[in-house]
C-alpha atoms as one frame of an Amber mdcrd trajectory, in Angstrom:
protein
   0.000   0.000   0.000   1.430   3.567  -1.004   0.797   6.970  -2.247   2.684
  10.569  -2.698   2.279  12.918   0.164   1.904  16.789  -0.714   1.674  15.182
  -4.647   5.624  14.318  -4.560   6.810  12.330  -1.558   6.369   8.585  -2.716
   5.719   6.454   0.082   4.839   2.560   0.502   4.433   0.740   3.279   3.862
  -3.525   3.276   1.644  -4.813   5.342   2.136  -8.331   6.485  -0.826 -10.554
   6.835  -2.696  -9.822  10.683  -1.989 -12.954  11.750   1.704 -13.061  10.528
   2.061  -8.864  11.733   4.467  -8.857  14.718   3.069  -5.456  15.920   5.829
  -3.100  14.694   6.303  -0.462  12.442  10.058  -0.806  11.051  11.127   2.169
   8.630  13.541   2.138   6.121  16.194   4.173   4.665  17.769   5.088   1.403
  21.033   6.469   0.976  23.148   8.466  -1.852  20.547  10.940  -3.288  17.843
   8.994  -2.446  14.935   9.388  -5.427  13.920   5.588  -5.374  11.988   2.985
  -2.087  14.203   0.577  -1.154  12.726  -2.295  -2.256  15.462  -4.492  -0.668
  14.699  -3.118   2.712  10.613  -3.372   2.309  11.188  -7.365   1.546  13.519
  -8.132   3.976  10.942  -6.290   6.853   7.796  -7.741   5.514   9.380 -11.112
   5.633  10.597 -10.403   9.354   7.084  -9.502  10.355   7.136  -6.043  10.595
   4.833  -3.599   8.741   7.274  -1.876   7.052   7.985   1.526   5.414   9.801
   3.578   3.060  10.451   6.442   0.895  11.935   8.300  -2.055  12.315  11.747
   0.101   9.892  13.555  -2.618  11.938  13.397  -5.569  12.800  10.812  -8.323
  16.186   9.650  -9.607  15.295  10.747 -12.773  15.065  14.319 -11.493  18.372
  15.390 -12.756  17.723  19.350 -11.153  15.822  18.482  -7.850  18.072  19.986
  -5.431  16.851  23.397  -7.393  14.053  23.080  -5.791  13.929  24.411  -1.645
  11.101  22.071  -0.650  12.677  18.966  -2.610  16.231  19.496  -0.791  14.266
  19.761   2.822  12.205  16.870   2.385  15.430  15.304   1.437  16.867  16.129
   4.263  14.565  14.928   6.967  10.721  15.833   5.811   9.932  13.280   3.539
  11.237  10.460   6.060   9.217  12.419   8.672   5.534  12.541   6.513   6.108
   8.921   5.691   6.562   7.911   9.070   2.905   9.882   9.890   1.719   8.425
   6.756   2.503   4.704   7.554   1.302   4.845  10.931  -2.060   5.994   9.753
  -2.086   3.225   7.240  -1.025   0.632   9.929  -3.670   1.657  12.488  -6.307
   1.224   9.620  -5.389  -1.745   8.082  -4.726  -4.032  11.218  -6.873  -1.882
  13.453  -4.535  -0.301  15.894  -1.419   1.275  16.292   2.153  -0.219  16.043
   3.134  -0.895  19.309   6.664  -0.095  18.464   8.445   1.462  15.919  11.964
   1.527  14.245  14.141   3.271  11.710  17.381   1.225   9.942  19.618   2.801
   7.163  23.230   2.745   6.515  25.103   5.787   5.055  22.199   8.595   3.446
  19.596   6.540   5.408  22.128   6.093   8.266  21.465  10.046   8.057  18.529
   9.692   7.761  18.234   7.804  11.251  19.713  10.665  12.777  17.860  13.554
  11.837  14.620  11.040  13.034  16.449  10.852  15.953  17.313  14.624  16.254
  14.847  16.487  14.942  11.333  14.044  15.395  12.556  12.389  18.754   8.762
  10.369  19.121   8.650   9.194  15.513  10.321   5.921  16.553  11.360   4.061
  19.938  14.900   2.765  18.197  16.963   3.930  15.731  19.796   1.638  14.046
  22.078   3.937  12.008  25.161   2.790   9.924  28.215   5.283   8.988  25.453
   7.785   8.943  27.464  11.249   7.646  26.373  13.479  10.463  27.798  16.801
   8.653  27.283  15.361   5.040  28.302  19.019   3.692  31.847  18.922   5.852
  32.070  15.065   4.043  31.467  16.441   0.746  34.147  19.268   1.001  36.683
  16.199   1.065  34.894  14.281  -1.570  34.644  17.470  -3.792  38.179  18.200
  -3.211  39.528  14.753  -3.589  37.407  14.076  -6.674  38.885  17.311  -8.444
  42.487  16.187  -7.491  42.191  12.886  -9.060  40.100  14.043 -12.274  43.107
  16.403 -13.467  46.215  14.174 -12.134  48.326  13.014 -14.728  49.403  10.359
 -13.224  45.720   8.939 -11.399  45.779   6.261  -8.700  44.639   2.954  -9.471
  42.764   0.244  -7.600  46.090  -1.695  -7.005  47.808   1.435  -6.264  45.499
   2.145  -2.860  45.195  -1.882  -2.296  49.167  -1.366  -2.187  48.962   1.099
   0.255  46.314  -0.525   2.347  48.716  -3.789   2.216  51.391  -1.726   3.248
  49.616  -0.605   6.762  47.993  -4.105   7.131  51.684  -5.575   7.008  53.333
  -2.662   9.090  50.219  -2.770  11.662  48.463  -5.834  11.616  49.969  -7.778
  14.985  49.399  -4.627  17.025  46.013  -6.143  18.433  47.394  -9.293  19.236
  45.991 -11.320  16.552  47.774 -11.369  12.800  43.909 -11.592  10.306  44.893
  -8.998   7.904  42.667  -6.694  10.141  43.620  -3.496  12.240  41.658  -3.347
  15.297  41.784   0.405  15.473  44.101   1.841  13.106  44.652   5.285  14.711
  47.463   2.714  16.004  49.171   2.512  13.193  51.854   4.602  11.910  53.266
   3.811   8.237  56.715   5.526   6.428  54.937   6.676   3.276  58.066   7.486
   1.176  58.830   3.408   1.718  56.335   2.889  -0.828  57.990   4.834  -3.403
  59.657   3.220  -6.121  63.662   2.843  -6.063  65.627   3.005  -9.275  64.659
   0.894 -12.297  61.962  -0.674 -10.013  58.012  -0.867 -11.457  55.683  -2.660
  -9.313  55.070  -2.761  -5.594  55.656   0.690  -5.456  54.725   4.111  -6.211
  55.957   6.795  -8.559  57.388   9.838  -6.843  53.830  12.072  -8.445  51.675
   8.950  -7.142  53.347   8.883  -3.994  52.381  12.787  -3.816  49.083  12.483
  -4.645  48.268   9.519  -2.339  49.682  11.558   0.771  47.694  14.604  -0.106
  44.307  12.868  -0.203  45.011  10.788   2.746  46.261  13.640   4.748  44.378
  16.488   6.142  42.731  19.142   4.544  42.661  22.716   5.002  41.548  25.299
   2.501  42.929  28.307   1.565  41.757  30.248   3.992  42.700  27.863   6.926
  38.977  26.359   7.492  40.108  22.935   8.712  37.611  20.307   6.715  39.486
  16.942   8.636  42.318  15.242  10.357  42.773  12.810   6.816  42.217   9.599
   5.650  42.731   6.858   8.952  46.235   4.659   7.420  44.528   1.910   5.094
  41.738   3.658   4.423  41.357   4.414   0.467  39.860   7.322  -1.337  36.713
   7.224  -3.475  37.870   6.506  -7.285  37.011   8.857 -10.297  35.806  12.629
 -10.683  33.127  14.381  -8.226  29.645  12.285  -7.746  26.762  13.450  -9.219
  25.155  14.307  -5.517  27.932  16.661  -4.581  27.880  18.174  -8.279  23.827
  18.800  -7.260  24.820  19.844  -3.757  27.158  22.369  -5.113  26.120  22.973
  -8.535  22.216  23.445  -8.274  21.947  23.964  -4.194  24.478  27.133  -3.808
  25.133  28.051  -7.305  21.753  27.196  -9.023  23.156  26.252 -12.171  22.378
  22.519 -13.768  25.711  22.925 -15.928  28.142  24.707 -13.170  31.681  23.610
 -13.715  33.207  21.671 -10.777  36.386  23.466 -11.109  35.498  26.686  -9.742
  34.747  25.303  -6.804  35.344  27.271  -3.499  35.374  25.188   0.128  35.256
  28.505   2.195  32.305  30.354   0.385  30.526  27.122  -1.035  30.721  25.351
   2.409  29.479  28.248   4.275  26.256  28.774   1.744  25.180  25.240   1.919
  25.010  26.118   5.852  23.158  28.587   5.024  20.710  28.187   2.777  20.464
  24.003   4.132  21.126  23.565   7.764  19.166  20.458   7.986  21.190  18.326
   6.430  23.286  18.368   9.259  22.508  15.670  11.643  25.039  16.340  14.081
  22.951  17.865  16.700  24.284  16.381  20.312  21.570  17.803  22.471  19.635
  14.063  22.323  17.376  14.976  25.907  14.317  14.690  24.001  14.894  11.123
  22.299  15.925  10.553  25.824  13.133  11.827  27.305  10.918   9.759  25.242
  12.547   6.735  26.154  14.203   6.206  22.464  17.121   3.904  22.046  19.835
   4.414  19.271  22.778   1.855  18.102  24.935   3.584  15.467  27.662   1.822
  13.318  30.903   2.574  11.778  33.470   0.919   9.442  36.714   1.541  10.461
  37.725   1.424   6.814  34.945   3.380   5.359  36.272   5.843   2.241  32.660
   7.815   1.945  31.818   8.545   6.029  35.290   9.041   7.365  35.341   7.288
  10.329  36.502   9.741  12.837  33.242  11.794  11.910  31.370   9.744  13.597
  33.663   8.942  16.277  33.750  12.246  17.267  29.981  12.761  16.978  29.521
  10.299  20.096  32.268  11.678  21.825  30.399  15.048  21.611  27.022  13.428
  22.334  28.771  11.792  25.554  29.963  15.145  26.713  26.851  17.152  25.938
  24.328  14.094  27.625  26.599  13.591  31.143  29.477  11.587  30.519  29.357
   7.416  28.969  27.387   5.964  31.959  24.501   8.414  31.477  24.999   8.223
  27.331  25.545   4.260  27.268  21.356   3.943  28.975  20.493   5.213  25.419
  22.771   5.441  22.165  25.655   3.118  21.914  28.279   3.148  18.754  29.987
   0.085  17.270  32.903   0.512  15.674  33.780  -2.141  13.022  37.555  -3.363
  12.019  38.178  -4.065   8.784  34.647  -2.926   7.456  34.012  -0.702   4.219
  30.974   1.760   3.861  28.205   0.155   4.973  29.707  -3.645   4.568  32.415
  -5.037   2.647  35.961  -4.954   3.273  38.661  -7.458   5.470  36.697  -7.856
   8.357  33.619  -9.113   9.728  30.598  -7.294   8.542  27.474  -9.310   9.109
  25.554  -8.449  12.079  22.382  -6.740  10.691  22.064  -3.656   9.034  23.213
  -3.071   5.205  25.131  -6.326   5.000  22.538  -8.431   6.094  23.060 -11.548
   8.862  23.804 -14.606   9.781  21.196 -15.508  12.541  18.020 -13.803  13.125
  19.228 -13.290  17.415  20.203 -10.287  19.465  23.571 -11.430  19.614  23.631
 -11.527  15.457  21.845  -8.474  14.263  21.500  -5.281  15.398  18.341  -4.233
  14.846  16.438  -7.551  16.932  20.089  -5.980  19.557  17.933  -2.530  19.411
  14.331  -4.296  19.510  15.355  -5.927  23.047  16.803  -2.852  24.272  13.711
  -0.824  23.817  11.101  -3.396  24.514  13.177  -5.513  27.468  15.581  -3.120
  28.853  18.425  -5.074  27.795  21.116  -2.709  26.224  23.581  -4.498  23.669
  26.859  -4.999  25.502  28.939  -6.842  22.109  27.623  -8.256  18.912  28.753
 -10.909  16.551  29.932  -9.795  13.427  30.313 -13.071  10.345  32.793 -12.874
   7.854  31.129 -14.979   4.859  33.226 -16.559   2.085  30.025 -17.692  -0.742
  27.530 -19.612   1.817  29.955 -20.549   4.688  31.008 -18.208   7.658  34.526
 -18.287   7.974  34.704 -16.297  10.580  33.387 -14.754  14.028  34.053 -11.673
  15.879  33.239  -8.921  18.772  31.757  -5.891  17.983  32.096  -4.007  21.361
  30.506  -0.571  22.284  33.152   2.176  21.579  35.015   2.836  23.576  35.592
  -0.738  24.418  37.434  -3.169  21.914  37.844  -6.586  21.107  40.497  -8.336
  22.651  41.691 -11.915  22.189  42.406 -14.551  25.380  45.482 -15.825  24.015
  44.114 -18.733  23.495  41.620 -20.715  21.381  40.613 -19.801  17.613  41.100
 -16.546  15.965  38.576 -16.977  13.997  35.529 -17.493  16.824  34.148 -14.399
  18.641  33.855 -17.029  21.697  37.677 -16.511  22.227  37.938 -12.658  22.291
  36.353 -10.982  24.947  35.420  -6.810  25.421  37.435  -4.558  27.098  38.973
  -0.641  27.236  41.804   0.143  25.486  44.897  -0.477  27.413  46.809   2.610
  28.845
């Protein structure tokens, strides 16, 4: 069952059969520039039981100029999730004959966003949010992305593939033995220190290394940036962590192009960090989602779990790292935060999923059991509805069919440490802990 709301928010919602209805609401997100349901989402929850929801934010992918328009960019940004949330509720309570008895949101990078600003900004719509590598100041992100894009576009001598997977093999073999256990995985790779110029190529040599104007361009993208009027945009690229391939995406040329300069043909190149930056916050302060005053999702007895790949090139990782650190200071320190939003930080894991590590436990990558020790969201349904928060997960590493691998995810700022004993490939020999001194 669906419909638009205000003629251009497109909205469905599947209904499980009564008898086969659980008696929750689940909501689902979209990410990139949005403009299409996801389908994959609405399956997967129907199948699960729950009466579930989504939308295309108001706007169709076919819309090649939408962000010209100030209503489509705000419904974008949190309005259309918002309506459809009203929307479905009104359907569920008229199809089954009474309300939801619990609601939830789940989306990973734009609909990890997306999470947030449902969080932030509509603190009743839903009792539990589950939000992976969710962008929280997507404009700040796309200042790197912009930048970095432009860089590689007019290089002369442009990074490959097996360039970065040289570079990442470089910190995996420099770093890797620092947690204790050698996978091919960096626990936390703030740890990790590399020599750069060691990758650059000696005399008469051609593979394994880097060209002197490679080796330049790789440490500019993966350090930090700073414009040219000393706005500081981030600390760089964690070591390991890759760049985005190719030219600017078409969301940031929108972002840019149509939302500060409103022209459909603006050329990238004259892009300015300091004045474009500063107009986006401007003229689009909601898609931000980086508010830290939470008291009213508190208040209302909301529950969040947010996610993070350590090795994520779109939502740097630190961005989100910080984000709870801020929340933790702003809501009374980690005992009074950890009662209601918790983060999990994932080794090895790409944007969303993907990547060395282990990254199926719910969310975007799917998972291996349908438990509260397997995936997050049923994690977040016994938090809210039993009082149970989620103190580690288990994360599957899947090669085809077969899990070849097991491991901790542990609520920042705890980590996953092994017992020095046992497999290193089962979560049951690794334990949570702090960070040692």
């Amino acid at each position: 069952m669906g419909g638009l709301i205000e003629g251009t928010i497109r909205f469905e919602v599947w209904l499980p059969a009564p008898d086969r209805w659980n008696g929750r609401l689940l909501g689902t997100g979209v990410g990139g520039s949005a403009g299409t349901l996801n389908y994959s989402g609405l399956a997967d929850g129907v199948d699960r039981g729950f009466a579930t929801a989504s939308t295309d934010t108001g706007h169709t992918l076919a819309e090649k100029d939408w962000m010209l328009h100030s209503r489509a960019a705000r419904n974008y940004a949190d309005r259309g999730v918002h309506l459809m949330t009203l929307a479905a509720k009104a359907v569920i309570e008229r199809f089954y004959g009474h309300a939801a008895g619990y609601a939830y949101f789940e989306g990973c990078s734009g609909g990890g966003r997306e999470a947030m600003k449902e969080m932030e900004e509509y603190p009743k719509d839903y009792n539990g949010v589950l939000a992976g590598a969710p962008g929280v100041n997507m404009p700040l992100l796309s200042v790197r992305h912009m930048l970095v894009g432009l860089w590689q576009q007019h290089a002369s001598d442009k990074l490959t593939a097996a360039d970065w997977q040289l570079v990442t093999d470089r910190v995996v073999a420099t770093c890797d033995t620092l947690d204790g256990v050698k996978d091919g995985v960096l626990e936390d790779p703030r740890r990790c220190q590399v020599p750069w110029k060691s990758l650059l190529c000696g005399p008469g040599q051609s593979s394994g290394c880097l060209t002197a104007s490679k080796l330049a361009l790789m440490e500019k993208i993966s350090g930090p940036i700073v414009s040219a009027r000393g706005m500081v945009v981030d600390e760089g690229l964690l070591p390991g962590a890759t760049a985005r391939p190719g030219p600017p995406p078409p969301l940031l040329m929108q972002l840019f192009g149509q939302g500060v300069h409103h022209d459909p043909h603006w050329n990238a190149n004259a892009f300015d960090p300091d004045r474009d930056l500063a107009a986006v916050y401007r003229r689009y302060p909601h898609f931000r989602a980086d508010d830290t005053d939470l008291q009213p999702f508190k208040d209302a007895g909301g529950k969040a779990i947010l996610y993070q790949g350590w090795m994520d090139p779109s939502v740097l990782p630190m961005s989100t790292v910080k984000y709870y650190e801020a929340v933790t200071q702003r809501m009374g320190g980690s005992p009074a935060t950890d009662r209601f939003v918790r983060l999990f930080m994932v080794p090895g894991m790409l944007h969303c999923k993907g990547g060395s590590g282990c990254d199926r436990f719910g969310g975007e990558a799917g998972r291996v059991q349908d438990d509260a020790r397997h995936d997050a969201l049923r994690a977040l349904i016994r938090w809210v509805e039993r009082g149970k928060p989620p103190n580690e997960l288990v994360a599957s590493r899947m090669k085809g069919s077969r899990v070849v691998r097991t491991r901790l995810l542990c609520p920042y700022p705890q980590e996953e440490r092994y017992r020095d004993s046992g497999s290193t490939n089962s979560a049951g020999d690794f334990y949570c802990a702090l960070p040692a001194e």
